[in-house]
N, C-alpha and C positions, 0 to 999 in steps of 0.2 A: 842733589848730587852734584859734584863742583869735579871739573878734571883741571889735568897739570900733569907736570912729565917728573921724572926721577933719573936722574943720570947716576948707572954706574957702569964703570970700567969703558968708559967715553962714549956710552951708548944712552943717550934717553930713549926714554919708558912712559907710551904713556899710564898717567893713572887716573881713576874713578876713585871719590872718595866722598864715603856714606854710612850714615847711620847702619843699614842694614841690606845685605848682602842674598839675596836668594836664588841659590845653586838650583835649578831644576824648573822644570815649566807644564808639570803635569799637575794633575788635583790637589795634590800635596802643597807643591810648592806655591803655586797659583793660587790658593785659599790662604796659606801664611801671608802673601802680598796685601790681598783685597784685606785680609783679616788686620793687617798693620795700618792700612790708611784709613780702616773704619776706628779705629783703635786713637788714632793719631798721631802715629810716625810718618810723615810724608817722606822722609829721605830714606828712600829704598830705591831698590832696582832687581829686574829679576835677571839673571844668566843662561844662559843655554845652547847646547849644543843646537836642538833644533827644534824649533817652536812645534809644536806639533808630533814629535816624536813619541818616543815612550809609550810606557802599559798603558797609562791613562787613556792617551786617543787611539792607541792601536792595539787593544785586546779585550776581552769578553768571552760569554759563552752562548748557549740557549735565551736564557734571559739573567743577565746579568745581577748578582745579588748586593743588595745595599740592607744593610743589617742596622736595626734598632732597636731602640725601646717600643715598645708595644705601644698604638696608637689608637688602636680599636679593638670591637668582639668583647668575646664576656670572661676573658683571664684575665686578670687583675696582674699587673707587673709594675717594678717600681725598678728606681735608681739601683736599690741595694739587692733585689734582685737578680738584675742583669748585672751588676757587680758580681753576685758571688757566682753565676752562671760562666762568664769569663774566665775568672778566678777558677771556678774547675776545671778549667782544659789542663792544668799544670802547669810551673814555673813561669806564672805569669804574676807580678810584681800586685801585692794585695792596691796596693794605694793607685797605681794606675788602672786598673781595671776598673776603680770605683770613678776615678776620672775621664773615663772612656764613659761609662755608665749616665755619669751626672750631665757630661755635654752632649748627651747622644742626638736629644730631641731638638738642643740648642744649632747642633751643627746639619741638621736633618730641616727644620724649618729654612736656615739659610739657603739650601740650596732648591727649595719649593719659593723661595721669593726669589731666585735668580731665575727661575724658567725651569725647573730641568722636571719634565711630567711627571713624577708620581703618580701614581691612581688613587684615585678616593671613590666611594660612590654616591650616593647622592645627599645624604647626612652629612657629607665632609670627613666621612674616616678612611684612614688611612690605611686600608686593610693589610695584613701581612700574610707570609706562607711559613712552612716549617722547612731551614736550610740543613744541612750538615752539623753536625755537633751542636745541634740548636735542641732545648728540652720546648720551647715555644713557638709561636708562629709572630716572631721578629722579623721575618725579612721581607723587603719588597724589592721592587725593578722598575726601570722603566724602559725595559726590553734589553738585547741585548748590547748593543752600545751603551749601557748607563755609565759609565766610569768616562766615554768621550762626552756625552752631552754634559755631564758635569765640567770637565773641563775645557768646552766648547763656552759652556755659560758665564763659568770663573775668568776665563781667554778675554769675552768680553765686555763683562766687568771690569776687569783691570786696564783693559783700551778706556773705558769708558771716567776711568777716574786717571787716566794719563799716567798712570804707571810706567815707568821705562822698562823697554824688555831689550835686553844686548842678547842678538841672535849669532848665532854660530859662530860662539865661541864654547873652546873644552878648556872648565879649570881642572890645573894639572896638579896643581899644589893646597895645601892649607897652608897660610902662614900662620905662626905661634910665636908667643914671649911670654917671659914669668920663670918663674922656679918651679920645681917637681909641686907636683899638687895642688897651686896656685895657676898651673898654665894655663893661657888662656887664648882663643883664636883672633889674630888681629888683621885679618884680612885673605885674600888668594891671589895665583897667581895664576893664568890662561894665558891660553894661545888664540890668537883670533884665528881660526880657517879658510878668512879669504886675504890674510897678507903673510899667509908661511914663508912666501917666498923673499919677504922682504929684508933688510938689512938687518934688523930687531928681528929676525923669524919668526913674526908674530905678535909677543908675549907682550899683556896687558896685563894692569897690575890690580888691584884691587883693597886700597885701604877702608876698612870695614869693623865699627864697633863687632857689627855681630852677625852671621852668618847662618841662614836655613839649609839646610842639606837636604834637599830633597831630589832626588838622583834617584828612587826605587832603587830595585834588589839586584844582584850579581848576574842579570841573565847569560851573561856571554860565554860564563865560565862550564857551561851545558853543550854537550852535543844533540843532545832531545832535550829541546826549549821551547816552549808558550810563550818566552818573552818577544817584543817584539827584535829584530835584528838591527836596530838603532839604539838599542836601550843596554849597553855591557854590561853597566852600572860604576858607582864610583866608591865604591866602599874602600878601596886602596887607598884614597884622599885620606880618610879618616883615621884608618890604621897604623899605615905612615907619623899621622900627625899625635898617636899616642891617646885617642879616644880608646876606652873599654868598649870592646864588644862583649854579648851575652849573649847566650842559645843559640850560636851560630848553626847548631848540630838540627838546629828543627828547623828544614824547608818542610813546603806542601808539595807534592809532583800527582798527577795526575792524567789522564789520557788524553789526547790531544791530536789536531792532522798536524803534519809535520812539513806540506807544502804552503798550502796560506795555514799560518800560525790561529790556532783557534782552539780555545777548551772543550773538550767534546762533554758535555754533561748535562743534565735536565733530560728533555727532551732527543736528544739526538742518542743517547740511551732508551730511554723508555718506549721510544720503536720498535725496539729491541732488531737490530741490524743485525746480517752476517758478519760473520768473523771469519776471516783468513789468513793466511802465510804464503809468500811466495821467495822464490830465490830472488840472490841480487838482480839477476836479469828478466824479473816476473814470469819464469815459467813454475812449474810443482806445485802450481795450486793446493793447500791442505785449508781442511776446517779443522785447524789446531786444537780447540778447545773441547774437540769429541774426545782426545785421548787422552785427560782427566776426568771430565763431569760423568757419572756414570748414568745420567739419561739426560734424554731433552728437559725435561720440566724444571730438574735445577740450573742446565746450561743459562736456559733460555729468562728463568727468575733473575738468576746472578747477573747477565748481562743490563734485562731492566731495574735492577738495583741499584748499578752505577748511575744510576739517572739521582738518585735521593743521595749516594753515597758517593761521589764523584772522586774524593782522594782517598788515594791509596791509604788505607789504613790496616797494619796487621791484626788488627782484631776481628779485621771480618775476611779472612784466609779460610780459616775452618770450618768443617762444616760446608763445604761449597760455598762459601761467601762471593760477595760481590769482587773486593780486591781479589781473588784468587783469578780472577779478568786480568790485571793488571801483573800478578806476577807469571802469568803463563806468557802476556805479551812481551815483556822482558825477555824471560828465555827466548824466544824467538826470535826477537832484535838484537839485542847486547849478547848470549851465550853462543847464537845458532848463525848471526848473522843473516838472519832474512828479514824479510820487509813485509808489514801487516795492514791489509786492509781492513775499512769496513763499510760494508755493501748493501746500501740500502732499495737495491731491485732485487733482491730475492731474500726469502727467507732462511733462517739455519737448517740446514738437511742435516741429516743422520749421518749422511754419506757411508754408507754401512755398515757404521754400527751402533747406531741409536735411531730411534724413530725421529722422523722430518718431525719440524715445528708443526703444533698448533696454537692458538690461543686458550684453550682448555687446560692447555698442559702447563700454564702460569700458576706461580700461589696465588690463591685467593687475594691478595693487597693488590699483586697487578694487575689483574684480568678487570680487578675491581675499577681501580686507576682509569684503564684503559678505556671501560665501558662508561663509565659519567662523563667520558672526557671524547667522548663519540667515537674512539680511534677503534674500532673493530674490524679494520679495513685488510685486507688479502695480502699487502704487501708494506714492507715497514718506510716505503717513503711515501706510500697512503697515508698510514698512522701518523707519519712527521707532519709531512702536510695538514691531515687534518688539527692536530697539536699545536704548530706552530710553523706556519708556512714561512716568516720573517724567515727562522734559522737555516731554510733552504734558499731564501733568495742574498742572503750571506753569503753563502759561497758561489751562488749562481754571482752573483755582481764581482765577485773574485776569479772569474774564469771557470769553474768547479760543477759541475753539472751533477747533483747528487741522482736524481733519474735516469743517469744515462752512464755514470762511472762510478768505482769505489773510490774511496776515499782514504789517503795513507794515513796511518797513523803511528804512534809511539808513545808511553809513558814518559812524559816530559817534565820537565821542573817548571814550578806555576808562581809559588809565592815564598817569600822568604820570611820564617815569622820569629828568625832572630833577626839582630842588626847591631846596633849602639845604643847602650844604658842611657836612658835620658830620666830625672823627676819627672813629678808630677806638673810640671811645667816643659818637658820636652827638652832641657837642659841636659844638655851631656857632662860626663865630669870634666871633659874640655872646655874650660869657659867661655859662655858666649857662641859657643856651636850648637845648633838648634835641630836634631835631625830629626826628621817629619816625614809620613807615611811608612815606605818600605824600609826604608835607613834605619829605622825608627828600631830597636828591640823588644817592642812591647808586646807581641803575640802569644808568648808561649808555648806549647805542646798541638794542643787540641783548640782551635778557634773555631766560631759558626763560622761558616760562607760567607763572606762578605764585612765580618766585620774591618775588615784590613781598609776597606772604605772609611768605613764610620772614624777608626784611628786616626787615620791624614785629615778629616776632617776635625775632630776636636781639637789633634796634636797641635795641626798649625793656628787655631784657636787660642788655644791655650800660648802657647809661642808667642805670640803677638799681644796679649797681654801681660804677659811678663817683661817683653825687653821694651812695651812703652809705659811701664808703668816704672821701669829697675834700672832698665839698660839701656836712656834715652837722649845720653850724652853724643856731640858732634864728632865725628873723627877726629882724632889728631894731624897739624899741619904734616905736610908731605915731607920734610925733612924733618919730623920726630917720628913719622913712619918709617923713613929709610933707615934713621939708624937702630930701629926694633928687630926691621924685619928685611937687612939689607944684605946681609951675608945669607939668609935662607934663598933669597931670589940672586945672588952671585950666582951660590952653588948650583940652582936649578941653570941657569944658562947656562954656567959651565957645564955641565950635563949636555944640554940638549947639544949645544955647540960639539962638545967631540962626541956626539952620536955622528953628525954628520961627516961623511966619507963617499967622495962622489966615484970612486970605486966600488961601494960596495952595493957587485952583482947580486949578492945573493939577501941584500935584508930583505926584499919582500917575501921572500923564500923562508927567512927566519922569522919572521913573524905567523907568515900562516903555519909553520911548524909550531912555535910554542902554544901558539892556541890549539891544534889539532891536537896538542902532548894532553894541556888543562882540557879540552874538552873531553876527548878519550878517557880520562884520567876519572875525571870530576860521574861522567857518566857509569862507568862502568862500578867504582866500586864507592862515591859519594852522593849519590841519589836515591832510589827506595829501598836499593839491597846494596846492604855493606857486610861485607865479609872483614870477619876481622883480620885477616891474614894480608888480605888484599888493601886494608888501610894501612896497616902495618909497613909493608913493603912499599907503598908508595910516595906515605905521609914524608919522607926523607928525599922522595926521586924532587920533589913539586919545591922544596926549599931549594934543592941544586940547581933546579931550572931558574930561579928566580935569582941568584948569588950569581949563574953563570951569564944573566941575560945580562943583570947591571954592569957588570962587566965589557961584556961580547957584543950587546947590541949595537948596529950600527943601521945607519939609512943614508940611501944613495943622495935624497936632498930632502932642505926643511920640511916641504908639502906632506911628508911623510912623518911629522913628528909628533901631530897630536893622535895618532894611532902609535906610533912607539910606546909615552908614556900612559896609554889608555891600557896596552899589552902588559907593561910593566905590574901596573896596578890589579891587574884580571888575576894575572900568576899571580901575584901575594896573595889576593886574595884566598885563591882557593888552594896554597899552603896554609893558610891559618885557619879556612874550613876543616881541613884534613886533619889539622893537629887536635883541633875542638874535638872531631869525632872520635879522633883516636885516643884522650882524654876520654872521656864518656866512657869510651870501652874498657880504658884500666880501670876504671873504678866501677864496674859493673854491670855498667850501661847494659839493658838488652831491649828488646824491638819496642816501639813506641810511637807515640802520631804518623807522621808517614814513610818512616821506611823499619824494613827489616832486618835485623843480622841474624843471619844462619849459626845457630848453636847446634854443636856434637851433644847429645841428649838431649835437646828439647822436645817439645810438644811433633808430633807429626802434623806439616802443612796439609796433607788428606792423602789419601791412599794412594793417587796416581802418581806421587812423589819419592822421588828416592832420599836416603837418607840425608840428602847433602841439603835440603830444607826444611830442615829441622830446626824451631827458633823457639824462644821463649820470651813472655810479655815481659815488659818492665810492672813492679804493683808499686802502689803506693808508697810500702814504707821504703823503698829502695833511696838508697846514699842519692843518684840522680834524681830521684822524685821529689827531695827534699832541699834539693841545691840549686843557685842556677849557676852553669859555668860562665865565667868571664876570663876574659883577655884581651892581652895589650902588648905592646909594641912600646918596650922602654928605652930611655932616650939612648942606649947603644944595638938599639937595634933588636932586643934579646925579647923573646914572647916569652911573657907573665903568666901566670894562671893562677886562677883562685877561684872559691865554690861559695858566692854569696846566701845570706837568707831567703826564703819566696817572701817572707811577710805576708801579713793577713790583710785583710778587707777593713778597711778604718770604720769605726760607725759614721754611718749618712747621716747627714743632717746635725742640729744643733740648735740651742736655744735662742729663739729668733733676737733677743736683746743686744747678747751678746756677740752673736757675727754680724749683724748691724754697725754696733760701737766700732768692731774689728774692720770693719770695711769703711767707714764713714773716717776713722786717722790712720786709713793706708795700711793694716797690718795683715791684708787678706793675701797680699800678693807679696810676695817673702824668700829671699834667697834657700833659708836653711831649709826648705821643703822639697 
């Protein structure tokens, strides 16, 4: 990596300039790095706002799930297996799931040679359990932090091989050049956060063959968030810049405390806790979920369900299913405005009018559960304890004392398993943009638990073989970068510069409003229950607020500007959420992986519901079941839409003569793919 400055409009700039560029410092990003210098690109560097921030080292659950190919036990699994396993969740792209498939155990061994503990037992296998949306027993942990210790081990690995890491800096921009369909990304541009206040306001520049975007998913854009509170996300970067996104419409959301940010699943269900409501100001204690379940025994199943079934899925509403947890806590939060605990010093009462808990009163699966697993215990932070005492010294280390208080909670937005179209190399149709883990669009509808792991792992895998085998060329000198990418970084100064206005009282004022707008917004009708009436009326409020911010935004001084443009980007994003959803719905869209839309005539959500949740599945052969949506952001600004193929599952494998020849003169790694 070589620096040198860039002078325009009498101001030099400095710049870094490198083969390859990578935005984000979580598991994603951090395994593209290591994965490039094992590769043989040494001119990299990685970005970030804050070494250590994000999902990666600040989120988990009970015990944290990392999903694979089968590695032990007596079910027989292969590549093409877990291929078309993938492949079922829907609108998940045939050829990358087989790609996910094929590098599972490749990108699964790397991080058992970097430290991070797996269990085996004494044979050396690598035992698994059965996750969410899993027909097998693919997944393992290595407790509830798995997703930090990976990126604890990658962190120092990449010290370890002298990796540059440029800390607290936000890039703000994508630079681009080329013509429609040929565009391609030639660098970014950031603001450093410890010189805003300086003459330059910061802004550092970045000439860059090629660029990894690993930033994970839109947390910010959430008022009930799992994300961590450092982690917005940077999807506006990319939309902006005229990348396709797809499946924006399919998050995961699931239950969560809402004080320390944590997945409530696994175990901290299968205790089976109280459930509560209180007003804003914690008084009216109710056990909410009496005035649905029409006795304890399904209350109290449906709550240790959520332990197996953790995201909200409307297929299991009926029938007292488990999600029917999650949409009663909704009402209560979002419709009712009050505030939800869960209470693991006592158990669910009747409170008059259903019989107190017992253990008896579980379906056979749980009581079953409960007994091999020693938890027969009086009270459900016995049970936890005995289960898994880690997930109570979690919140004990976070100030949280689960034996002594409840616990807040809320159905929160957890993972995002659309993002941007990338091949089976991780290529976006933006050339030379590489977006890896959550950025990533590869999950589709229904994914196991954990595979979101295994993806950033292969993705940036993959990534890294492509741009050192394709895209391995030096940067161009810094005066044939300025005048590619000289006028997009004018503009963006000129931007930031008449934001600034040492008058203006009220920006901090307007920023926490636009966000309180996208949050409220994003919450109430773009997370597990969407009302189409309410996408309808809003999807149009979320473009004004974004039309009127670029305009009206303003900030008292520079210090204040890498959150301007962080804001900027939050609102777009979640008007091109809104428009995705509300796309979906003209063409048929109805309730699917994890959220709901209430239909007039559908199915009845269960008896203790009035007509107003009333919805109906999405099947199969449905126009959405067979499409994926995409969109863009064309070069006047104007959102695209179009309904690509899913495509099938390529056949694995091949005859060994022939991918040999094809790999031995270079033609295994190949743009057209």
């Amino acid at each position: 990596m070589k620096t040198g400055t860039l002078r325009i409009g009498g101001t030099s700039y400095p710049v870094y300039s490198l083969n390859t560029l990578v935005v984000g410092s979580g598991a994603a990003g951090l395994n593209a790095a290591v994965r490039l210098w094992r590769e043989g690109q040494r001119d990299i560097a990685v970005v970030t706002d804050k070494l250590g921030g994000g999902a990666s080292f600040n989120s988990g659950s009970d015990k944290q799930t990392y999903y694979k190919i089968s590695l032990a036990g007596d079910l027989p699994d292969s590549s093409r297996d877990m291929a078309a396993d993938l492949f079922a969740g829907g609108c998940m792209a045939g050829d990358l799931a087989l790609a996910e498939a094929q590098g599972s155990a490749e990108a699964f061994f790397h991080l058992v040679d970097l430290g991070v503990p797996f269990p085996f037992d004494r044979f050396g296998a690598y035992v698994g359990y059965k996750t969410d949306h899993d027909p097998r027993q693919r997944a393992t942990s290595a407790g509830p932090l798995t997703s930090r210790l990976m990126g604890e081990r990658l962190a120092g690995r990449a010290r370890e091989l002298g990796i540059p890491v440029i800390d607290r800096h936000r890039v703000i921009k994508l630079l681009t050049a080329g013509p429609s369909g040929r565009k391609r990304v030639v660098g970014a541009t950031a603001l450093d956060l410890g010189r805003s206040g300086t003459s330059d306001m910061g802004f550092v520049l970045f000439n860059a063959v090629n660029v990894v975007l690993a930033t994970g998913g839109p947390g910010g854009m959430y008022a009930h968030t799992v994300y961590p509170e450092d982690q917005p996300g940077s999807h506006g970067l990319a939309i902006e810049a005229g990348a396709t996104a797809r499946n924006l419409t399919e998050s995961q959301y699931g239950l969560a405390s809402v004080g320390f940010r944590w997945n409530l699943s696994g175990t901290y269900q299968q205790a089976v806790p109280r459930y509560f409501s209180t007003d804003a100001a914690g008084r009216d204690e109710r056990e909410f979920l009496n005035d649905v379940f029409p006795d304890m025994g399904r209350l109290a199943s449906a709550v240790f369900l959520k332990g197996y079934q953790w995201p909200f899925d409307p297929r299991k509403v009926a029938g007292y299913g488990s999600s029917l947890v999650d949409l009663l806590v909704y009402r209560e939060t979002v419709e009712r405005g009050r505030r939800v605990f869960l209470d693991y010093r006592r158990n669910p009462s009747g409170a008059g009018k259903l019989r107190d808990f017992r253990l008896r009163q579980l379906v056979p699966e749980a009581y079953g559960f409960l007994e091999r697993s020693g938890a027969l215990q009086k009270t459900p932070i016995a049970r936890l304890l005995r289960m898994n005492r880690p997930a109570v010294d979690l919140f004990r280390s976070h100030g949280i004392d689960l034996a002594r208080e409840p616990l807040e909670a809320a159905v929160c937005a957890q993972h995002n398993n659309g993002g941007f179209k990338v091949n089976v190399w991780w290529e976006s149709d933006l050339r030379h943009l590489f977006p890896v883990g959550e950025a990533a669009g590869t999950h589709g509808v229904y994914r196991p638990g954990g595979s979101a792991l295994n993806a950033g792992q292969v993705g940036g895998l993959r990534a890294a073989r492509f741009i050192a085998a394709r895209y391995g060329e030096k940067p161009p000198a810094v005066r044939e970068f300025g005048r590619a990418a000289g006028g997009q970084i004018r503009k963006t100064i000129e931007q930031a510069a008449g934001m600034i206005d040492p008058g203006a009282g009220r920006a901090a004022r307007l920023l926490d409003e636009a966000m309180g707008e996208v949050r409220e917004r994003m919450s109430a009708c773009g997370a597990h229950i969407r009302r189409p009436e309410a996408v309808g009326r809003e999807a149009p409020l979320a473009w004004a607020l974004w039309k009127r911010l670029r305009r009206e935004l303003r900030v008292a001084r520079a210090e204040t500007l890498p959150r301007a443009f962080s804001v900027l980007g939050e609102v777009l994003t979640h008007a091109v959420y809104l428009e995705a959803i509300a796309e979906h719905m003209r063409k048929g869209g109805q309730s699917r992986g994890s959220y709901l839309i209430p239909r007039e005539g559908g199915e009845a959500a269960c008896p203790g519901l009035d007509e107003a949740w009333r919805f109906s599945l999405a099947g199969p052969g449905d126009f959405v079941s067979r499409k994926i949506l995409e969109l863009r952001l064309d070069g006047r600004g104007r959102l695209r839409k179009s309904w690509a193929e899913v495509g099938r599952v390529p056949a694995a494998g091949g005859w060994f003569e022939t991918v040999w020849n094809d790999f031995r003169e270079g033609r295994t790694i190949r743009e057209d793919t």
